[in-house]
Backbone bond lengths (Angstrom), bond angles and torsions (degrees), N, CA, C in turn:
res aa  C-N    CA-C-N  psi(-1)  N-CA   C-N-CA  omega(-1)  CA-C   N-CA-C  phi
1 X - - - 1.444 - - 1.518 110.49 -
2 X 1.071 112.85 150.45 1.923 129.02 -177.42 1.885 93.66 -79.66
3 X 0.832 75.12 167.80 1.848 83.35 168.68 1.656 104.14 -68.94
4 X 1.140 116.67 154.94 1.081 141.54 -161.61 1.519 116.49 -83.86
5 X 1.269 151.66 110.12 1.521 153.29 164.39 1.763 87.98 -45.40
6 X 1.716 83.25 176.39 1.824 90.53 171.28 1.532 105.72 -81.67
7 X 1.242 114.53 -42.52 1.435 122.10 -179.20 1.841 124.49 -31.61
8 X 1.797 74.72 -72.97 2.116 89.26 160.48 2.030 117.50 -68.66
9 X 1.214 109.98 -22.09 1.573 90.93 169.10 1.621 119.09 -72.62
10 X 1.756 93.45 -31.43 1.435 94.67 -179.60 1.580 121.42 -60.30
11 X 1.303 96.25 -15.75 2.102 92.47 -166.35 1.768 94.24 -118.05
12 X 1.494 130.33 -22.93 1.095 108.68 172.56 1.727 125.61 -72.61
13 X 1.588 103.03 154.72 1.968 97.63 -177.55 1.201 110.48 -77.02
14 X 1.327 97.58 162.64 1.443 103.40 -174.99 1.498 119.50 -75.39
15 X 0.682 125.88 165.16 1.854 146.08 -156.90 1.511 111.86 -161.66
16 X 1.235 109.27 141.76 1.460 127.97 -177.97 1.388 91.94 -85.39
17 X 1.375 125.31 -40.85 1.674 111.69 176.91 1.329 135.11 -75.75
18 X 1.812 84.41 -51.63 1.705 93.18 -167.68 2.251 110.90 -93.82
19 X 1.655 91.05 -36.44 1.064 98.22 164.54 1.770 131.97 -136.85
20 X 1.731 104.38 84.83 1.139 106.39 -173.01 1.563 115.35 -53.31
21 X 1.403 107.08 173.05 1.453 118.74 166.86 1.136 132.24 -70.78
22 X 1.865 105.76 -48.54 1.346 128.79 172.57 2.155 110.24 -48.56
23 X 0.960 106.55 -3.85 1.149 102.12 -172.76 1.851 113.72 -128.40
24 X 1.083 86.79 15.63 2.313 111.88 178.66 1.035 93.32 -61.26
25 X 1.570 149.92 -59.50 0.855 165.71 -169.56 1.807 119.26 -50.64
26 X 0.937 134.36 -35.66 1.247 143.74 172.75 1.392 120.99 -55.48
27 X 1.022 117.23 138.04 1.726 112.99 141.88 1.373 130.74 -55.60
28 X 1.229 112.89 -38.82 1.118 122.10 -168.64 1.628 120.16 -118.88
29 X 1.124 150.73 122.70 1.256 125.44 176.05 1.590 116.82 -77.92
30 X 1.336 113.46 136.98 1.469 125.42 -168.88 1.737 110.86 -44.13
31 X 1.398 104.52 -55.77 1.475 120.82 153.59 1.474 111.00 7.59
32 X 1.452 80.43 -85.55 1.834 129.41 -146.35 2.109 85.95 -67.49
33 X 1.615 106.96 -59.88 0.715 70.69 169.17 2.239 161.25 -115.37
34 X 1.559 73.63 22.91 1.708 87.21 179.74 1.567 92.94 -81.66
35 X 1.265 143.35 -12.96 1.508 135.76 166.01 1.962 108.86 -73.67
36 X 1.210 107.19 -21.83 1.566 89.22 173.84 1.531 119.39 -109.19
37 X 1.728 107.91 3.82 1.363 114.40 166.20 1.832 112.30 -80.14
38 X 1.275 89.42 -35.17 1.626 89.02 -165.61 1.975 115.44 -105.28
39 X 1.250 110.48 123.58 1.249 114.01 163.24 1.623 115.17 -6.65
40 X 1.765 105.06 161.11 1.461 102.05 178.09 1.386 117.75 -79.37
41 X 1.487 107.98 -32.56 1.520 115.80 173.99 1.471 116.87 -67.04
42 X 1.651 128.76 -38.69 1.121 150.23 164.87 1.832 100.00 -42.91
43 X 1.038 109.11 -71.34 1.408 116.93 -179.46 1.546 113.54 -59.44
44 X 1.047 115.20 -45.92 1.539 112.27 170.49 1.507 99.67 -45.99
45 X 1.454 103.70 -69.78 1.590 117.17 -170.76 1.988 100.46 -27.83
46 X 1.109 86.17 -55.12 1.744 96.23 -174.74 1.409 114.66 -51.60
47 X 1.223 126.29 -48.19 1.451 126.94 172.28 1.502 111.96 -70.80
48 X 1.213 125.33 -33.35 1.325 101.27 -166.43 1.677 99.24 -77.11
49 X 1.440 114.15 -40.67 1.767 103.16 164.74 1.274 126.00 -31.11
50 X 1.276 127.33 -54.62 1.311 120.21 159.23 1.443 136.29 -64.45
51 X 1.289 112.08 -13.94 1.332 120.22 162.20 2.011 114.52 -64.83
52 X 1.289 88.33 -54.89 1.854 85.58 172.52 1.534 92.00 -79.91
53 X 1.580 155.10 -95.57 1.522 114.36 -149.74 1.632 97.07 -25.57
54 X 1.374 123.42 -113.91 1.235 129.43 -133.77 1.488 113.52 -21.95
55 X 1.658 115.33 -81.12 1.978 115.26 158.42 1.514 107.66 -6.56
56 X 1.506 126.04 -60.66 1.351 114.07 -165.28 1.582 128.59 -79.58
57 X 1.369 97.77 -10.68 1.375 109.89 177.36 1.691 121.27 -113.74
58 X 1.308 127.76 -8.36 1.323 156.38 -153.31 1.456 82.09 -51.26
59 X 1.471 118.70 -79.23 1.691 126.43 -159.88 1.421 102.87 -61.83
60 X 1.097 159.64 -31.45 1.500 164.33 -157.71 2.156 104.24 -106.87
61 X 1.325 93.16 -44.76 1.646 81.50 172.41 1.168 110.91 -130.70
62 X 1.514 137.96 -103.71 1.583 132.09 -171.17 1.118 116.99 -45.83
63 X 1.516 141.12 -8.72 1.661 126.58 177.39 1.481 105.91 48.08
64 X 1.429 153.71 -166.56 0.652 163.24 -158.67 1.608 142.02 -57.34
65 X 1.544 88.99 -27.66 1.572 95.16 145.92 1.434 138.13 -76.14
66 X 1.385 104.80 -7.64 1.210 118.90 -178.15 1.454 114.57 -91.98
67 X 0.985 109.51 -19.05 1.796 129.15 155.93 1.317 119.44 -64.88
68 X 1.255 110.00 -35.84 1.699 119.49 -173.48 1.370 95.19 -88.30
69 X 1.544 136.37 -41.27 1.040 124.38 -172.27 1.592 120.66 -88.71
70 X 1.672 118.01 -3.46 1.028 141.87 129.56 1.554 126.28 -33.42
71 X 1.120 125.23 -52.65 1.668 147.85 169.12 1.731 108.36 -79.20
72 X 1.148 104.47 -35.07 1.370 96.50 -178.08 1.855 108.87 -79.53
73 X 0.946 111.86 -27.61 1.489 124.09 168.73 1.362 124.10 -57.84
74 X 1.564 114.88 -66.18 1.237 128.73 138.84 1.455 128.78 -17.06
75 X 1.236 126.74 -38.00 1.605 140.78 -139.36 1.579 68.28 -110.28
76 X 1.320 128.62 -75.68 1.515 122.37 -164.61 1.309 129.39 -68.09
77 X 1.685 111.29 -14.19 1.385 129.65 159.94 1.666 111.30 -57.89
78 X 1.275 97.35 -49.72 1.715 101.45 163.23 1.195 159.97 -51.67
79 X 1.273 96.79 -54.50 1.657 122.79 111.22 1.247 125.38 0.29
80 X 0.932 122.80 -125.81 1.609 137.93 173.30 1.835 101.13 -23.74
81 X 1.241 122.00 -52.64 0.954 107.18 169.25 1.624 126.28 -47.15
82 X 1.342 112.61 -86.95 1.293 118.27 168.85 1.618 119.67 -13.84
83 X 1.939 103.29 -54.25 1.446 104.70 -178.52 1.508 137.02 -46.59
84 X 1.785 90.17 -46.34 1.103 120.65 -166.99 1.890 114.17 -109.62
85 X 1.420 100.76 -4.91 1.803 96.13 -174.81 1.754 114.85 76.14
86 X 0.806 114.19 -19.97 1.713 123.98 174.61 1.571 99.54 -30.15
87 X 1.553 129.31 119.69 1.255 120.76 165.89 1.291 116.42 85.47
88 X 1.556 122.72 -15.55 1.028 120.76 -164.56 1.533 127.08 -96.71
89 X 1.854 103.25 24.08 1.449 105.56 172.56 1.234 114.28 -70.83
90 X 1.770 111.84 179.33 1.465 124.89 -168.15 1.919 74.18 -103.36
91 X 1.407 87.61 151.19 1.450 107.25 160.88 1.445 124.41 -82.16
């Protein structure tokens, strides 16, 4: 899934990954909005950082959610790419 509108955060369940609790509270989802402050490459840039934290720390702290939230990062890094072409020259 892409980051979330308000619409779809409002009706999807909550999730420790994709849609924590700690964050019910907002107007806005944090997501939602550091993806419309920052460029597509910027934002890529942003997910794949969290893709290596999470991967690098998975066995020592989150175990398996930290994998999913690893993939879920990834998944929207992909995303944005595809959407937008970001990164997506030939060498």
């Amino acid at each position: 899934m892409a980051p979330l509108n308000r619409d779809e955060y409002d009706q999807a369940e909550f999730d420790s990954v994709y849609k924590p609790k700690h964050y019910a509270d907002k107007e806005i989802e944090p997501i939602c909005y550091i993806r419309s402050t920052l460029t597509v490459e910027e934002f890529v840039g942003y997910c794949i950082g969290n893709v290596l934290k999470y991967v690098s720390r998975w066995r020592k702290k989150g175990g398996l959610e930290d994998l999913k939230k690893a993939d879920t990062y990834m998944m929207w890094a992909v995303k944005a790419v595809e959407n937008e072409g970001a990164g997506n020259e030939e060498n």
